[in-house]
C-alpha positions as CSV (number, residue, x, y, z in Angstrom):
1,X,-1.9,-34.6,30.2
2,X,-3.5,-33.4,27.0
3,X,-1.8,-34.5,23.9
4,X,0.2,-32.0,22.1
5,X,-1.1,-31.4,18.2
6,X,-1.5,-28.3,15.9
7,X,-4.3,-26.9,17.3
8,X,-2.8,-26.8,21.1
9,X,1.0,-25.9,20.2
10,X,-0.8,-22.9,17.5
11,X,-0.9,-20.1,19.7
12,X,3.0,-20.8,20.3
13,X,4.0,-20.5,16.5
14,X,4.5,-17.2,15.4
15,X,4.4,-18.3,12.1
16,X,0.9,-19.4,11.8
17,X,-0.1,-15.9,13.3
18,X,2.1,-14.3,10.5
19,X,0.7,-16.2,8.0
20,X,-2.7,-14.8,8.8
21,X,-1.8,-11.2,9.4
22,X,-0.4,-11.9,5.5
23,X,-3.9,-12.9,4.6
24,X,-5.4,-9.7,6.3
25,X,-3.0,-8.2,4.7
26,X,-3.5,-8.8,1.1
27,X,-7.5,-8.2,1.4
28,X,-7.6,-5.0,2.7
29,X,-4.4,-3.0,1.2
30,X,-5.3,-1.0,-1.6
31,X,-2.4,1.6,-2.5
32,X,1.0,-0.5,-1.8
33,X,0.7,-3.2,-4.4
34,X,0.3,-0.3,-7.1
35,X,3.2,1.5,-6.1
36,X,7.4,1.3,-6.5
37,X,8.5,-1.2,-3.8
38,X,12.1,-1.8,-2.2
39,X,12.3,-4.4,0.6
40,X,15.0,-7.0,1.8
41,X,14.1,-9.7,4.2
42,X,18.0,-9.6,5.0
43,X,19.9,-7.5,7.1
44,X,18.2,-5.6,10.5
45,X,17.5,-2.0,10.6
46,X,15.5,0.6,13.2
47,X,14.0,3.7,13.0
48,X,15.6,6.7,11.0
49,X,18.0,4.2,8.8
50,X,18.5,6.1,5.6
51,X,18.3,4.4,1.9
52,X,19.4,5.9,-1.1
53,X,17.6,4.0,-4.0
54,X,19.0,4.2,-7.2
55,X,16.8,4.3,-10.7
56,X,18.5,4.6,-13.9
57,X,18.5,8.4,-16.0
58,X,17.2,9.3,-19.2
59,X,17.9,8.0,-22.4
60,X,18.2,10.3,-25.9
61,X,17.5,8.8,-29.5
62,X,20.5,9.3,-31.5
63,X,20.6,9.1,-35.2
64,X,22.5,6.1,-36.7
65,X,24.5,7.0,-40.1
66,X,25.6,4.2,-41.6
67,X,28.9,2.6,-41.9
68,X,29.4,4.7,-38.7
69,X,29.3,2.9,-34.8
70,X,26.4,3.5,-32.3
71,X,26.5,6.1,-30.0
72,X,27.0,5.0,-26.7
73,X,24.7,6.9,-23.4
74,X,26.1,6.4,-20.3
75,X,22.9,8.9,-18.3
76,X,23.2,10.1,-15.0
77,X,21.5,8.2,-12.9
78,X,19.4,9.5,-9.9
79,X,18.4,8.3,-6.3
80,X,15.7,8.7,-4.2
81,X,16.0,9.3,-0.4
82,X,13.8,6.9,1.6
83,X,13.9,7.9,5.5
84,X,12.7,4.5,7.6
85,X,10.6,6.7,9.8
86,X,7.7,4.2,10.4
87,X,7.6,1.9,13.1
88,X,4.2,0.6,13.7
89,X,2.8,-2.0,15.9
90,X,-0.1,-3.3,17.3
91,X,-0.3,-5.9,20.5
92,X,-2.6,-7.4,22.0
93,X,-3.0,-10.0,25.5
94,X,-5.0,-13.2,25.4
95,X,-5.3,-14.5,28.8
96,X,-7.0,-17.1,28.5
97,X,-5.8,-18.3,24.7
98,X,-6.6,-21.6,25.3
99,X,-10.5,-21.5,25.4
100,X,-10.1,-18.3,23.0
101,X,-8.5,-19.8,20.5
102,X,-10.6,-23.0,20.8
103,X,-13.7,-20.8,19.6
104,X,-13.7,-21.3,15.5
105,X,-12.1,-18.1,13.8
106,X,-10.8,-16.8,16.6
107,X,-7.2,-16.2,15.3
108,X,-8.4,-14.9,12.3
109,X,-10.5,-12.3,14.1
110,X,-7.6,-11.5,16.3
111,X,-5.6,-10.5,13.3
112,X,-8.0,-8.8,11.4
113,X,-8.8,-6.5,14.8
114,X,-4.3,-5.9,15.0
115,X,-3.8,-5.6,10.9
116,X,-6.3,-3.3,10.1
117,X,-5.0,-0.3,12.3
118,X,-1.3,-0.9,10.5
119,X,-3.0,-1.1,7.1
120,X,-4.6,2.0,7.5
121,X,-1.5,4.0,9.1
122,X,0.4,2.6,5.2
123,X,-2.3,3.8,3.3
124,X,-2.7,7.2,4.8
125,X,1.1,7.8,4.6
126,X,1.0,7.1,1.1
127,X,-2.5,8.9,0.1
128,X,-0.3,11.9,2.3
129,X,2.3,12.1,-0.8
130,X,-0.8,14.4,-2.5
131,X,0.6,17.7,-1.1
132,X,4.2,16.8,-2.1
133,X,3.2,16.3,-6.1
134,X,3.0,19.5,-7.6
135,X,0.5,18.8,-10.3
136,X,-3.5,18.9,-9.7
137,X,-6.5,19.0,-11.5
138,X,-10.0,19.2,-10.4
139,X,-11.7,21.7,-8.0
140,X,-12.2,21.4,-4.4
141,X,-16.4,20.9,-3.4
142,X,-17.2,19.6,-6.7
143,X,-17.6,16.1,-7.6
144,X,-16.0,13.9,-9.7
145,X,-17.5,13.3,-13.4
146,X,-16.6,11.8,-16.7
147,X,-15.6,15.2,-17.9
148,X,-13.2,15.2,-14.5
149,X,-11.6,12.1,-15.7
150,X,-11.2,12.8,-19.2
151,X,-9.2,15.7,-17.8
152,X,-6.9,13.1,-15.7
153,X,-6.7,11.1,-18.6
154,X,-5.2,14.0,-20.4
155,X,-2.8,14.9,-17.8
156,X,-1.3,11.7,-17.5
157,X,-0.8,11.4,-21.5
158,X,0.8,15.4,-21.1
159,X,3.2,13.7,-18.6
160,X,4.4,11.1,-21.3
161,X,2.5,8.4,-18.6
162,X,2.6,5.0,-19.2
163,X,-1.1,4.0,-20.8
164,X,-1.0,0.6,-19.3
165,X,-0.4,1.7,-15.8
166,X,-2.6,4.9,-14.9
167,X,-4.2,4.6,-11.1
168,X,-6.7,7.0,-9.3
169,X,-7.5,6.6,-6.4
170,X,-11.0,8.0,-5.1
171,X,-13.4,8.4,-2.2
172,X,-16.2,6.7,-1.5
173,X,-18.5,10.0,-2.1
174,X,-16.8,10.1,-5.6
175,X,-17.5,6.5,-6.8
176,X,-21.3,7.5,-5.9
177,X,-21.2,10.0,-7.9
178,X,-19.0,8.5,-11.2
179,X,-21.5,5.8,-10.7
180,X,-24.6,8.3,-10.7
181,X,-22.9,10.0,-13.8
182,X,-25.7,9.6,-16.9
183,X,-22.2,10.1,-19.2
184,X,-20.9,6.8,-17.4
185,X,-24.4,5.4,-16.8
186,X,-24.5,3.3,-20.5
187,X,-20.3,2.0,-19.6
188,X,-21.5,0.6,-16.4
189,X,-24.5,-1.1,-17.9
190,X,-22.3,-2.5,-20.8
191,X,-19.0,-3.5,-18.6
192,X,-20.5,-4.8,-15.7
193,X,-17.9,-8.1,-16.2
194,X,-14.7,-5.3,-16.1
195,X,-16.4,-3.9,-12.6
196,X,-14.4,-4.8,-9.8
197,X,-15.4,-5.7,-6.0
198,X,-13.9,-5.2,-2.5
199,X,-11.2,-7.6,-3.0
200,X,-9.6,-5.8,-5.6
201,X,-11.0,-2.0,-4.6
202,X,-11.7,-1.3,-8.7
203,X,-15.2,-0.3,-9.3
204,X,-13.8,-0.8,-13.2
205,X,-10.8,-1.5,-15.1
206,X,-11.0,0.5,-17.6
207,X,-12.3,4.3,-18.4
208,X,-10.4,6.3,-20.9
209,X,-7.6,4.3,-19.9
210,X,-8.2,4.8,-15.8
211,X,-8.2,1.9,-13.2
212,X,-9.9,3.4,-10.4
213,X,-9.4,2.4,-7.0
214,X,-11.6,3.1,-4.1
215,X,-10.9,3.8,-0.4
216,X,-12.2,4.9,2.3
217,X,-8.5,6.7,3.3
218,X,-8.6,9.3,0.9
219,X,-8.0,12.2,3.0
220,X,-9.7,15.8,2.9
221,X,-9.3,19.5,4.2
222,X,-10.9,22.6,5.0
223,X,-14.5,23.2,5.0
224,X,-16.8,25.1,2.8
225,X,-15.7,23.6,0.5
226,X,-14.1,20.5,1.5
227,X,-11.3,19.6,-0.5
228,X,-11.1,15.8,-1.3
229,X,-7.7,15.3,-2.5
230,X,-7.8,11.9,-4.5
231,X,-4.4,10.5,-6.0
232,X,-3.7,10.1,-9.7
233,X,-0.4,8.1,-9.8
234,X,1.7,5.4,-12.2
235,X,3.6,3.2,-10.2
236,X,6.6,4.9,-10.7
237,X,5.5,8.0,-8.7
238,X,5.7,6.4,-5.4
239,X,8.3,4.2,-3.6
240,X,7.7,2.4,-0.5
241,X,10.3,0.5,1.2
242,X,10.0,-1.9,4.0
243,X,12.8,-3.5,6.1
244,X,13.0,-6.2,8.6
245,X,13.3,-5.0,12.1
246,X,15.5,-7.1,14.5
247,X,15.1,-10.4,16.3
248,X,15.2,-10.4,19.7
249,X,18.0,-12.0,21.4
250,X,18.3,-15.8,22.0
251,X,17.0,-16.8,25.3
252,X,15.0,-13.5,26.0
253,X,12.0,-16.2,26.2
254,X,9.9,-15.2,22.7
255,X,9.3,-16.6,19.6
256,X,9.5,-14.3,16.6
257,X,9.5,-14.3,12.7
258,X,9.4,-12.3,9.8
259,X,7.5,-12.7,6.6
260,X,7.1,-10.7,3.9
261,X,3.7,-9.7,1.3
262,X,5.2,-10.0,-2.0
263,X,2.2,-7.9,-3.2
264,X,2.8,-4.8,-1.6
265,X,6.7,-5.7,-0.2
266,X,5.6,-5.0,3.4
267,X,7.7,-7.0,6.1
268,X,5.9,-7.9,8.9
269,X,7.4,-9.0,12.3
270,X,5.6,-11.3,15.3
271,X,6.3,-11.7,18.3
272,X,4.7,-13.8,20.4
273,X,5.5,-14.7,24.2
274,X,4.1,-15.8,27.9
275,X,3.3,-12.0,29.8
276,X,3.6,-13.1,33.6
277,X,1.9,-10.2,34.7
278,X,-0.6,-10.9,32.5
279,X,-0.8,-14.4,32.4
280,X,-1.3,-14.8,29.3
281,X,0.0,-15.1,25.7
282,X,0.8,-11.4,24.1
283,X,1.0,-10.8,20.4
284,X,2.9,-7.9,19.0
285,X,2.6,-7.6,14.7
286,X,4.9,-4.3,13.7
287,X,6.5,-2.9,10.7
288,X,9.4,-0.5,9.6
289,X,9.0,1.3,6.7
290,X,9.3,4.5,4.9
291,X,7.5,6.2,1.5
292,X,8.7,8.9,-0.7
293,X,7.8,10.6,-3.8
294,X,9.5,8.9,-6.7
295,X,9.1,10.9,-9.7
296,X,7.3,13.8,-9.6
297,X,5.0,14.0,-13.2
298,X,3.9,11.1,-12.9
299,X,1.3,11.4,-9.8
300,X,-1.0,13.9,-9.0
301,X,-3.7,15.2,-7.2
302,X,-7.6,15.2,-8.3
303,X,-9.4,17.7,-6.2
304,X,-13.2,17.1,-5.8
């Protein structure tokens, strides 16, 4: 009998798979680290659980006379409704795991095949939240330029923004043509350190106060023109919140755990176990989550 060690027991610990769905994870996410998280790893929940989240109210500045006390605010705070209508898995069979997972890299492709569909499902459902901000700027068929992002940059200073945390979010077809833009030519040339790459989705960190993302999710409508509807957001204009879902039952013959990103929040659950029909090991990875708009003036659309 062959001895037992890592590599053989591996494709019977779910927490080595979850550990590289994590990894997977964290490389090709680009909209959920950047937004308003709420997650607990405790407690179980299911699809169409309800959370109310709290955030605090608005402050005035009051005038201070002296000799006389402070005047105490006591603002009414607000809550968002989060509806946990997201429940998304991908599984897979391995028949013969044994000689698959002996081939070098074979779990990590197997997890970058099941991630990538989830990771994508997240980031459409947040680039979705366009149509539910009122604001916009930009026109539909026309491309982004450094006049268009002046004008975001304006917008989010009209909004009382936060400078240090202004995102946008843009297609593929826009970062070729910011990057073909003889106005942002001479930045490029001069800030080519500040550019980011595909880890990090920034193709730079800074223009007029900007940090532009890129993605390949950005979605678009219509035709003639098509309307590209990039996001222009703070973190505070988007809340995602992720749950754990429920263990299966002792004895039901699986292995599960839970882990969560503490990027983006997202709680990830695997389940891993012997399919007789099969014969061989499935893999489930899901999630439960939900998004919402948070505040309302501080995202936007940027029509291109």
């Amino acid at each position: 009998m062959a001895d037992i060690n890592s590599t053989v027991a591996a494709p019977f610990i779910p927490e080595i798979w979850a550990n590289k769905a994590l990894e997977v994870l964290r490389s090709a996410i680009v909209l959920a680290p950047r937004v308003t998280k709420s997650s607990e790893v405790s407690g179980e929940f299911t699809v169409g659980n309800t959370l109310s989240i709290p955030y605090p109210g608005t402050f005035v500045a009051n005038a201070k006379a002296e000799g006389s006390p402070v005047t105490l605010q006591t603002p009414t705070g607000s809550s968002v409704t989060v509806t946990l209508n997201k429940h998304k898995e991908t599984s897979f069979i391995i028949e013969d795991y044994a000689r698959a997972l002996a081939l070098p890299g074979a779990m990590d492709a197997y997890m970058q095949s099941a991630l990538i569909p989830i990771v994508n499902q997240v980031e459409d459902d947040l680039f979705a939240t366009y149509s539910t901000f009122t604001g916009s700027t930009g026109t539909a068929g026309t491309d982004l330029s450094a006049a268009a992002l002046r004008a975001v940059s304006k917008k989010f200073t009209d909004n009382l923004v936060d400078a240090n945390d202004r995102y946008v979010a843009i297609s593929t077809k826009d970062q070729a043509a910011l990057l073909a833009d003889s106005n942002l030519q001479s930045f490029f040339a001069f800030n080519e350190g500040a550019r980011g790459d595909i880890s990090n989705g920034l193709i730079a960190q800074n223009i007029y106060g900007l940090k532009l993302l890129v993605s390949q999710r950005v979605p678009t409508t219509g035709s003639a023109p098509v309307a590209t509807h990039n996001l222009a957001f703070n973190p505070g204009a988007i809340i995602l919140a992720s749950r754990p879902l429920p263990q299966a039952p002792a004895g039901s013959g699986v292995q599960q755990t839970v882990v969560q990103d503490p990027a983006s929040g997202l709680i990830l659950r695997v389940t891993l176990g012997y399919d007789k029909s099969y014969l061989g090991l499935q893999v489930t990875v899901d999630m439960l989550y939900g998004v919402a708009v948070l505040r309302d003036a501080k995202g936007f659309q940027v029509l291109s």
